[in-house]
N, C-alpha and C positions, 0 to 999 in steps of 0.2 A: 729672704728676698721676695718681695710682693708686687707682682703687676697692679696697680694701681693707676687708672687713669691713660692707661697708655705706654706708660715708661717702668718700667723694676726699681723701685726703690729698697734701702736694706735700712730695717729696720729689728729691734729685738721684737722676740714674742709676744712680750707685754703692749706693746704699741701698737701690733697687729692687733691683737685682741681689744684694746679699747675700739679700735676700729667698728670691730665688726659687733662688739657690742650696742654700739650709737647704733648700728644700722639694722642690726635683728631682733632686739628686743626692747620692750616699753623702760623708758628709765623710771618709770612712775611705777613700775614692777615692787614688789617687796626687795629687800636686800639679797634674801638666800636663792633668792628664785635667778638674780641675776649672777648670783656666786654660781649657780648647777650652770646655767649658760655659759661663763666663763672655761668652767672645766670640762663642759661637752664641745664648744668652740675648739680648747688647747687640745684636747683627746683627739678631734676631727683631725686638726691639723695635723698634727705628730704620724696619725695613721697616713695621711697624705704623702706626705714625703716619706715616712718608711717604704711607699710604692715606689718611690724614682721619681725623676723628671716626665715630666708628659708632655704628648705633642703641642698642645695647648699654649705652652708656656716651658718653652725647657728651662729658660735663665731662668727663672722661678720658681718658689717652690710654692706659694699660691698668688692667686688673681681675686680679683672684686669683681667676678662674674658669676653672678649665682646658681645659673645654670650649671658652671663646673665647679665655682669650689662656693666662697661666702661673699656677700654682702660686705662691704667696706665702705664707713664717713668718716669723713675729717671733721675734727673738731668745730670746723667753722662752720661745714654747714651743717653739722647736729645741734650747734648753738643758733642759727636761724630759725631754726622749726622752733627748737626748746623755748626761744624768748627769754622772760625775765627767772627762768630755773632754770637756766644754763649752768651757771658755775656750779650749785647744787649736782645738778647732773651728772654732770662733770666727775665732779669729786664721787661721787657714790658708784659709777660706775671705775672708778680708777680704785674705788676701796674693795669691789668685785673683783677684781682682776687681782689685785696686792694680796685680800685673804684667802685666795686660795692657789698662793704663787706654787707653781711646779706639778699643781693635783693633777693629777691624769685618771682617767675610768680604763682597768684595765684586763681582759681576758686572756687567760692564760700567759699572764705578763706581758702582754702586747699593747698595745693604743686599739682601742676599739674605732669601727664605724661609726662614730656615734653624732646621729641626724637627728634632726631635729625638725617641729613642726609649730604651727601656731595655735589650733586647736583641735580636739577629738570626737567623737560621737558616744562618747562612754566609756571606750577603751581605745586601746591604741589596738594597730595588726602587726602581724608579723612579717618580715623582710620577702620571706618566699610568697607573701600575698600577692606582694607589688612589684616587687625585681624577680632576677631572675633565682637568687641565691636566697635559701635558710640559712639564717645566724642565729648559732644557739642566745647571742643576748639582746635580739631582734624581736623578740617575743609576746603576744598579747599580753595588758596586762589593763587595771583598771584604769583609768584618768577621772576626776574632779567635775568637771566641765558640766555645767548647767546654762541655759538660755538666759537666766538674770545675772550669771556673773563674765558671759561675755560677749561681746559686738558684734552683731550681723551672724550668730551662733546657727539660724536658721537662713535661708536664704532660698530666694528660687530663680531660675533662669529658664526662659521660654525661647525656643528658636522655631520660626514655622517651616512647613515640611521641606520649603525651596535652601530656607537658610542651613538648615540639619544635612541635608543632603550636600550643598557646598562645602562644609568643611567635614565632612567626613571623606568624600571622594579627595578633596583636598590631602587628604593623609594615608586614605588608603582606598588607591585609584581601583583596586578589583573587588569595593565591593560591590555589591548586585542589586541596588536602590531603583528597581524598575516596581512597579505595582504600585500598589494601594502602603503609603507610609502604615498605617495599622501595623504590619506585618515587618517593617523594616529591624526595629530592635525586637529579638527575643533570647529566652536560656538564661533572665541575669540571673547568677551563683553569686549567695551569699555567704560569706566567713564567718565562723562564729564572732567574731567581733561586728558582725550586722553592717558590713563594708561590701561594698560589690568587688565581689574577686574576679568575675569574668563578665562576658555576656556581649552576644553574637549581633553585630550589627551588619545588615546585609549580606549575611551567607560567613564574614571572618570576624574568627573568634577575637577575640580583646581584652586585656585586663580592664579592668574595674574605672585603676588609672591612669592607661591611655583614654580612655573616653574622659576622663575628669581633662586630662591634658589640650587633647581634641578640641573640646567643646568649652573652655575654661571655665571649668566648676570647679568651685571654692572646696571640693573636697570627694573622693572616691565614697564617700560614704550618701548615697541617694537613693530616691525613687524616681519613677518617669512613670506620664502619662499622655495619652494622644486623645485630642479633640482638640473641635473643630480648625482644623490643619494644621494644628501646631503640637511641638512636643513639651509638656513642662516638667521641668525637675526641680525637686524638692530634696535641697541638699543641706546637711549637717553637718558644723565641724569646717576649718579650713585645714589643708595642706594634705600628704600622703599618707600621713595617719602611723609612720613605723617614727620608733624611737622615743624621745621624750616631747611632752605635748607643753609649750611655751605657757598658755596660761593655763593647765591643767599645774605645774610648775608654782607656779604663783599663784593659786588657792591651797596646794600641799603647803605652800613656805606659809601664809599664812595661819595654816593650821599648824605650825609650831612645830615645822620637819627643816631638818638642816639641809643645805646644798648637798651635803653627800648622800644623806638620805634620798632627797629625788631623783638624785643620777642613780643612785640602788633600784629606787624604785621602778623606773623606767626601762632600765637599761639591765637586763636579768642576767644572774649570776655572774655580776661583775663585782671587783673589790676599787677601791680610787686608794693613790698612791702615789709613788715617784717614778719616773721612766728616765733612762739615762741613756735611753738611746743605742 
């Protein structure tokens, strides 16, 4: 049962998942790359509802809010973007879903957490970087990922001292933004995966990625600098950096590694399998 649009519709697993396929990953992907997305999608889900119902959504057991659970397209408007490699699409991403019917990533015989992101800064971080919780299969590891093999890989985003200052107090009303900006960000902690784990804006402390959230940076993984009244950050990498990296995904498949192999890879000390619930 999947909030969709507004209303819960019931549909099987497989139809959910083509779903959320059209809507979270390139179909222009390698095959295997979209096979590991399939069974990291199905593994999310399954772990989902192994929780219960949630306030969010009791009748359901997920929603196309990505905030809370995945991204959900209908065929039709995946086919409007797609154009004339729609059916193509179509089909490839429905042969992702069919070959690896039932797979699930599994810890200690359970449905793993398993999140996913778009790209990395060299490696992925670990869960306790960015939440609150360590998961033993949440764990740094290496990712692919180079500036020629993918989009807007480097990025920067400049806000000046007045702008920086409104959306920080905007999220956290006690910080202490009075003086000279110089001084407003300091302490950032970096993680051995070279991610900002912490770092003190206006007297309270922050993860890495709440400031990436804050300030909507394409990624926890940055530097920052101040002059002339403004702050720039120079950020690598999209998304939160834990779990499997989407096109980190799709240079392993190209390099001749199967969907299970990169859900191994990412996703540590887990086996893929059948879950019966």
């Amino acid at each position: 049962r999947v909030l969709h649009g507004g209303a819960v519709e019931e549909m099987t697993m497989d139809e959910y998942l083509l779903g959320v396929l059209r809507a979270e990953m390139p179909a222009s992907f390698e095959l295997e790359a979209l096979k590991a997305q399939a069974v990291a999608a199905r593994t999310y889900t399954l772990h989902k509802m192994a929780q219960g119902a949630i306030a969010r959504h009791p009748d359901a057991d997920a929603c196309d809010d990505i905030t809370c659970c995945k991204a959900y397209e209908t065929a039709e408007d995946a086919a409007s973007g797609w154009g004339a490699g729609a059916l193509y699409y179509e089909e490839k991403l429905a042969r992702a879903v069919s070959e690896t019917d039932g797979e699930v990533i599994l810890y200690d015989g359970a449905p793993i957490l398993a999140v996913f992101f778009s790209s990395a800064d060299g490696s992925t971080q670990g869960a306790g970087d960015v939440w609150m919780n360590d998961l033993p299969y949440l764990q740094k590891v290496d990712s692919p990922e180079t500036e020629e093999l993918v989009p807007n890989y480097y990025s920067v985003a400049t806000f000046t001292a007045a702008e920086f200052k409104s959306l920080i107090l905007a999220a956290k009303p006690d910080a202490d933004l009075s003086g000279s900006p110089e001084g407003w960000i300091r302490d950032i902690v970096r993680n051995d995966s070279d991610y900002v784990a912490s770092v003190t804006v206006g007297g309270v402390k922050l993860r890495g990625n709440d400031l990436r959230t804050i300030l909507s940076l394409r990624s926890p993984s940055f530097t920052v600098e101040y002059k002339d009244n403004a702050f720039t950050f120079h950020v690598t990498g999209y998304g939160h950096g834990v779990g499997m990296s989407q096109y980190g995904a799709n240079i392993l498949a190209k390099q001749g590694l199967s969907a299970e192999e990169i859900v191994q890879h990412y996703f540590s000390n887990t086996t893929v399998g059948y879950y019966d619930g």
